[in-house]
DRENLUM-427167 format. One record per residue: residue in three letters; residue number from 1; x, y, z of N, C-alpha, C, CB in turn. Coordinates in pm, 1 decimal. Glycine has a CB too. Example, Ala and Ser with C-alpha at 12.3 -4.5 7.8 and 13.67 -1.06 7.14 Angstrom:
<torgus>
['ala'; 1; [1319.0; -569.0; 780.0]; [1230.0; -450.0; 780.0]; [1320.0; -330.0; 780.0]; [1130.8; -447.3; 904.6]];
['ser'; 2; [1285.0; -225.0; 708.0]; [1367.0; -106.0; 714.0]; [1290.0; 3.0; 787.0]; [1408.4; -59.8; 572.5]];
</torgus>
This chain:
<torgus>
['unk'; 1; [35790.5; 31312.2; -8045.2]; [35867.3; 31386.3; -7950.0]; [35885.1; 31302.2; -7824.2]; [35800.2; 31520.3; -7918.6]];
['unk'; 2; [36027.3; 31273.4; -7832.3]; [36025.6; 31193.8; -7628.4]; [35980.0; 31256.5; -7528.8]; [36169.9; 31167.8; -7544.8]];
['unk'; 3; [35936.8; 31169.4; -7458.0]; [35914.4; 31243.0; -7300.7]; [35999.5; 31237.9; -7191.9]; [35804.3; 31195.4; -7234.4]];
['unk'; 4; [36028.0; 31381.9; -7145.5]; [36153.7; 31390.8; -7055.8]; [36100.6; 31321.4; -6902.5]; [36209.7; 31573.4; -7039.6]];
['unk'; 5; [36123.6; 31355.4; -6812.2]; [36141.0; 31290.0; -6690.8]; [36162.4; 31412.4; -6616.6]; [36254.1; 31178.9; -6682.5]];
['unk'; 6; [35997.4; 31452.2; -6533.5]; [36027.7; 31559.4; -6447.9]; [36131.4; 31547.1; -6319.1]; [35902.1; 31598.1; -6402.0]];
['unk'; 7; [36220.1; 31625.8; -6327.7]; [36288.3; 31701.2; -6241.9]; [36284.8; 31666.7; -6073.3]; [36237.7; 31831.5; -6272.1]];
['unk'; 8; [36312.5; 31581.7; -5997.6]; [36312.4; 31579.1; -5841.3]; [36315.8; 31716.5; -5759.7]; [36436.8; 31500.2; -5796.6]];
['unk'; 9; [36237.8; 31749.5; -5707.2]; [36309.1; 31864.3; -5606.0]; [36399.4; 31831.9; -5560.3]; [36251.1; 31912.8; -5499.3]];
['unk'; 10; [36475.8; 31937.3; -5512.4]; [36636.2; 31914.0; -5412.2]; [36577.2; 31863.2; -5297.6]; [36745.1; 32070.0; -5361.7]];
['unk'; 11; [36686.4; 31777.6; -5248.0]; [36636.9; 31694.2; -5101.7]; [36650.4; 31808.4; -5043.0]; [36727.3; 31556.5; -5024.0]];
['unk'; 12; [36626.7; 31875.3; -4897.6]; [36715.9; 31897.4; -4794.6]; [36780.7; 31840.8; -4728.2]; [36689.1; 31936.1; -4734.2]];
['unk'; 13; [36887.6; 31876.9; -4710.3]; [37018.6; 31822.8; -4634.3]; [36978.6; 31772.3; -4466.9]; [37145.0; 31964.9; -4630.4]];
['unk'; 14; [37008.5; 31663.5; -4424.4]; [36924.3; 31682.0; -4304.9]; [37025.1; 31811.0; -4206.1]; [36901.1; 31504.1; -4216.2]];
['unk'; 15; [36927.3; 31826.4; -4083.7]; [36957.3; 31935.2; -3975.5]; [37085.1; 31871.3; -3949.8]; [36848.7; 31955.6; -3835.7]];
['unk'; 16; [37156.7; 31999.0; -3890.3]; [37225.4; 31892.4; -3788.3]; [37206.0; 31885.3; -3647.6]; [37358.1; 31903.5; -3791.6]];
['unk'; 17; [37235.2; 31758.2; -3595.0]; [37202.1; 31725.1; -3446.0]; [37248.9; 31871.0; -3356.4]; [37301.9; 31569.3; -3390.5]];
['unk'; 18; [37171.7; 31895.3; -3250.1]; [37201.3; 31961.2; -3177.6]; [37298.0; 31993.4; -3088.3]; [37145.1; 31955.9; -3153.2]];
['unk'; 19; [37416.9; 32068.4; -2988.8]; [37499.7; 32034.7; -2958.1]; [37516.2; 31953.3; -2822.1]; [37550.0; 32122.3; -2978.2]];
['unk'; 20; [37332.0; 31963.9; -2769.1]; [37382.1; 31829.2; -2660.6]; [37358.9; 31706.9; -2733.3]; [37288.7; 31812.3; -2505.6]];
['unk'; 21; [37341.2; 31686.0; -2849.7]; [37325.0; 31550.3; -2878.0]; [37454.7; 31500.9; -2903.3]; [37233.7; 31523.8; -2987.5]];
['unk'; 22; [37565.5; 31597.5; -2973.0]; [37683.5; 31581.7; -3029.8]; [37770.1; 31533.2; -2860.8]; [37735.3; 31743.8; -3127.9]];
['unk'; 23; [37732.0; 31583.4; -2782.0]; [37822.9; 31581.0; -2677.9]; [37787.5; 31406.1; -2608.9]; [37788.5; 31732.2; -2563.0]];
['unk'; 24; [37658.7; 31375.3; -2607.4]; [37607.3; 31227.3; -2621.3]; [37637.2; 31163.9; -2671.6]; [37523.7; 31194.9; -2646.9]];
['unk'; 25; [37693.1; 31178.0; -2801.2]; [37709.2; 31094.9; -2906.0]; [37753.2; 30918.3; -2823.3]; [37842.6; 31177.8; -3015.1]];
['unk'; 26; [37729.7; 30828.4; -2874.0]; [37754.2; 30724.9; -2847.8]; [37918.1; 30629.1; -2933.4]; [37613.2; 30680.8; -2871.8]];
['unk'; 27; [37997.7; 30575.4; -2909.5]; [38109.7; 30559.6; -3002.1]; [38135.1; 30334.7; -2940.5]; [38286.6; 30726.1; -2943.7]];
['unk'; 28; [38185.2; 30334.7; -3001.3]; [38255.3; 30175.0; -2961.9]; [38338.6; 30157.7; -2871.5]; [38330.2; 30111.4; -3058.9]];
['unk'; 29; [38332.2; 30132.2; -2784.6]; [38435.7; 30160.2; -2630.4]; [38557.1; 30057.9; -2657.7]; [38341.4; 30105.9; -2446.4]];
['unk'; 30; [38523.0; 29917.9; -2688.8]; [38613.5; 29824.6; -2737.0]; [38519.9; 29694.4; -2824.2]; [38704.7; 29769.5; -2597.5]];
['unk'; 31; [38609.3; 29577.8; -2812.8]; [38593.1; 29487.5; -2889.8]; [38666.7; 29342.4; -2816.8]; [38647.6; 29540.7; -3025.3]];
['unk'; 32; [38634.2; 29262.9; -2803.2]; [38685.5; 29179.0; -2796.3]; [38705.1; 28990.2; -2858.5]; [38666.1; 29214.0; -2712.1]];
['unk'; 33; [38807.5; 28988.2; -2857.5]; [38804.5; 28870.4; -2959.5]; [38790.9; 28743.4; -2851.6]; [38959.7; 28862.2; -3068.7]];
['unk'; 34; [38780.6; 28647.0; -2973.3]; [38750.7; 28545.8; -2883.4]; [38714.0; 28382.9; -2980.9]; [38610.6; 28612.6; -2786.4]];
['unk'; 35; [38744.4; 28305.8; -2941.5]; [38676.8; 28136.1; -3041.9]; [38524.2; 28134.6; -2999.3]; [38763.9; 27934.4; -2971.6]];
['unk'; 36; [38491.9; 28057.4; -3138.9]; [38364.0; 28065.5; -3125.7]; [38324.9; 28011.4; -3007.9]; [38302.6; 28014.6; -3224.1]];
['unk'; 37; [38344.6; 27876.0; -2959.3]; [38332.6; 27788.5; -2829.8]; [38319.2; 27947.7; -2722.3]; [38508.1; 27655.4; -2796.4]];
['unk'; 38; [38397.4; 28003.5; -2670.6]; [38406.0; 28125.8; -2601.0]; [38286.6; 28204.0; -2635.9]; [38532.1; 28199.7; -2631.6]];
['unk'; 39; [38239.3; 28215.2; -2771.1]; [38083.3; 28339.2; -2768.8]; [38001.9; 28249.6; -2739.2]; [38016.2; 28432.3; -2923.7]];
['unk'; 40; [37987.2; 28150.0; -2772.3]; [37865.0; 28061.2; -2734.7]; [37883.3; 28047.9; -2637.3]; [37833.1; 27944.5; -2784.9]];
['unk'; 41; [37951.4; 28026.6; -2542.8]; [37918.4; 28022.9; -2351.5]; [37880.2; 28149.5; -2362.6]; [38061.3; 27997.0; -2211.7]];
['unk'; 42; [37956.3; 28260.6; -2381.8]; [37932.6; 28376.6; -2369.6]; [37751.6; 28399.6; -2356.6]; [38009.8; 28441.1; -2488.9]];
['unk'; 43; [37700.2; 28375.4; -2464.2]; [37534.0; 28408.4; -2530.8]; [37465.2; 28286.9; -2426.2]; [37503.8; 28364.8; -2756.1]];
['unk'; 44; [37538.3; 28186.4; -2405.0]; [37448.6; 28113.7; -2330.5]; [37404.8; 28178.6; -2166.7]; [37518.7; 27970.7; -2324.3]];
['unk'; 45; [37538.7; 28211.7; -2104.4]; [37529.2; 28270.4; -2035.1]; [37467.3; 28339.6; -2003.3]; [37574.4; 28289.5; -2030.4]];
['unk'; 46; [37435.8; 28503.5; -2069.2]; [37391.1; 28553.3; -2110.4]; [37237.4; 28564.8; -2137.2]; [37453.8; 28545.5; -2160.9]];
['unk'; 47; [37190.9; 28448.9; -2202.4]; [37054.7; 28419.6; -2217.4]; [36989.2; 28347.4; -2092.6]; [37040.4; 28337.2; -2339.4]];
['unk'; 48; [37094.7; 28298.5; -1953.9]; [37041.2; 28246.1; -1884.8]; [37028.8; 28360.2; -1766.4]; [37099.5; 28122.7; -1870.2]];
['unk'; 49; [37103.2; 28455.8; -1825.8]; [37014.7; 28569.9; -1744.1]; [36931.7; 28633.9; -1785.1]; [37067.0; 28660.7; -1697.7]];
['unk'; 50; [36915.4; 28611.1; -1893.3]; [36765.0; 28733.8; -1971.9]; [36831.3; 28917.9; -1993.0]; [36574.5; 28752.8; -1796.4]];
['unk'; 51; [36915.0; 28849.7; -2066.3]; [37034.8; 29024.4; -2165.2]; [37091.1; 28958.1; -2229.3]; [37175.8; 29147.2; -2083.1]];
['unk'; 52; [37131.9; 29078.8; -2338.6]; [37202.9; 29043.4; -2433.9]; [37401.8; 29006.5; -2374.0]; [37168.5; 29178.5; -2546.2]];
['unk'; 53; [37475.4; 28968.6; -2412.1]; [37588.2; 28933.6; -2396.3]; [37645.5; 29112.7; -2375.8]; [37641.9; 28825.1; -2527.7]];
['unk'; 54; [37621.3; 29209.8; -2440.6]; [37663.0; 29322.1; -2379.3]; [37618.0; 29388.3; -2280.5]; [37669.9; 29390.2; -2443.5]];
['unk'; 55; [37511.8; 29310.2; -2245.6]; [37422.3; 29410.0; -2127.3]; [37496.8; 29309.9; -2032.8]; [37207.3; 29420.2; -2120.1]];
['unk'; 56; [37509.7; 29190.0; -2044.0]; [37598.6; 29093.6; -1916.1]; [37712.9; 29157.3; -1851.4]; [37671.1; 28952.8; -1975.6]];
['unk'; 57; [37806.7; 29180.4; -1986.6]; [37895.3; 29225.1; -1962.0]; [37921.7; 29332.9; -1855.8]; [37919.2; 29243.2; -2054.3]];
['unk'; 58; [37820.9; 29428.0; -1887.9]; [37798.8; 29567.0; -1826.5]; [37754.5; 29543.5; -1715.2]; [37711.6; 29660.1; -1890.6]];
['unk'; 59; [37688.8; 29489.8; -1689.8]; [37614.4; 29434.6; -1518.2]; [37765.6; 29356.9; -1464.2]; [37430.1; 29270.6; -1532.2]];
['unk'; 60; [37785.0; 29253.1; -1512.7]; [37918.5; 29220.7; -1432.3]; [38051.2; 29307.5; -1383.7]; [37972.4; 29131.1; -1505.6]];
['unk'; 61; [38089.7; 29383.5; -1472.4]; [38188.8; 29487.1; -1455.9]; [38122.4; 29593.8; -1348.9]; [38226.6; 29556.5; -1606.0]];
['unk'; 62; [38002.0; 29594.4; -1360.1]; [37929.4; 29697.9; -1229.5]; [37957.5; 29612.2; -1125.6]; [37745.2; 29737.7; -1230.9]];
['unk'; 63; [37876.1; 29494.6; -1109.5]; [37867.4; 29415.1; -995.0]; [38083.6; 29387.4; -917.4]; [37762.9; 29236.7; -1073.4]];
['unk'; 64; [38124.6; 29371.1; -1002.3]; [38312.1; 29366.6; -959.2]; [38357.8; 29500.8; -921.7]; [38428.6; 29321.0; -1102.7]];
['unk'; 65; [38313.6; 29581.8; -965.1]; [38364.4; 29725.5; -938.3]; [38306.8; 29728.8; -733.7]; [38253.5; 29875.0; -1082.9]];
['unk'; 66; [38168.7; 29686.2; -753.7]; [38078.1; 29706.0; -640.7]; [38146.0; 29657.7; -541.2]; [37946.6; 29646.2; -648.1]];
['unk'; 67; [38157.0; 29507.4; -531.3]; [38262.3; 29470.0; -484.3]; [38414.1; 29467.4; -433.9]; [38250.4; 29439.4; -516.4]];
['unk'; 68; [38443.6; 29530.2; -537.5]; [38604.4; 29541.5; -505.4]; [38599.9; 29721.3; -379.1]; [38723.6; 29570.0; -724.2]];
['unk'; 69; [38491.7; 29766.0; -372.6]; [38487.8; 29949.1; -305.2]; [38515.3; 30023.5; -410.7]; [38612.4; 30004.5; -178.8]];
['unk'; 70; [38487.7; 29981.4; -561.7]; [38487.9; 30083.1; -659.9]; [38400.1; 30181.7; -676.6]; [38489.0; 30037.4; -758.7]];
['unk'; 71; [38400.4; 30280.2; -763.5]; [38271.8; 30408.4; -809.5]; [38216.4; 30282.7; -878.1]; [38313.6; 30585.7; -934.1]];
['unk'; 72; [38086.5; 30363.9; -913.8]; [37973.2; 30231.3; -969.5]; [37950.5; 30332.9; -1138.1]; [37757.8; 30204.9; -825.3]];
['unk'; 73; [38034.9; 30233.5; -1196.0]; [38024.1; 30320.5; -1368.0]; [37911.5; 30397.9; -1392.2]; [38013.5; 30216.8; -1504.8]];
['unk'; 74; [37945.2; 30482.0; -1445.7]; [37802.2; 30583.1; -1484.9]; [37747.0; 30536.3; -1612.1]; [37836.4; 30759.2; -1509.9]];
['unk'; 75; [37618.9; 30551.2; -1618.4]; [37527.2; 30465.9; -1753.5]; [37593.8; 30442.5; -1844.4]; [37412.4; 30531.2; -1826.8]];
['unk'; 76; [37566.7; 30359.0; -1980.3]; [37646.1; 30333.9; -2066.7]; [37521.7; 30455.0; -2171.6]; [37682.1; 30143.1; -2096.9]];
['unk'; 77; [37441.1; 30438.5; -2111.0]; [37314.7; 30513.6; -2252.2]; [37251.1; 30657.9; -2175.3]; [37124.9; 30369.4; -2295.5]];
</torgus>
């Protein structure tokens, strides 16, 4: 007689997120292209401030806003 293969319980489905989390949600703001020569300054840059190339980014666009008498962007996180 073969032997069958007990049965998995049903997963549960996960929860779903709550509705302030949904309102948080995080999405891709943009993208930008670029030659490689261009990311590698980019990362060098970058690493010679101690952040990642998107956290640069984000500090610089604060710091120009600051400058120019702009609002000072509200968190990214």
């Amino acid at each position: 007689m073969a032997k069958t293969k007990a049965s998995k319980p049903a997963s549960k489905a996960p929860a779903a997120p709550p509705e302030e989390a949904k309102a948080e949600a995080k999405s891709n703001v943009m993208s930008i292209r670029g030659t490689a020569a261009w990311k590698a300054w980019l990362d060098r840059y970058a690493a010679r401030r101690r952040v990642t190339a998107t956290a640069l980014i984000d500090q610089v666009l604060a710091e120009a806003a600051q400058r120019d008498g702009f609002e000072m962007p509200p968190p990214r996180f």
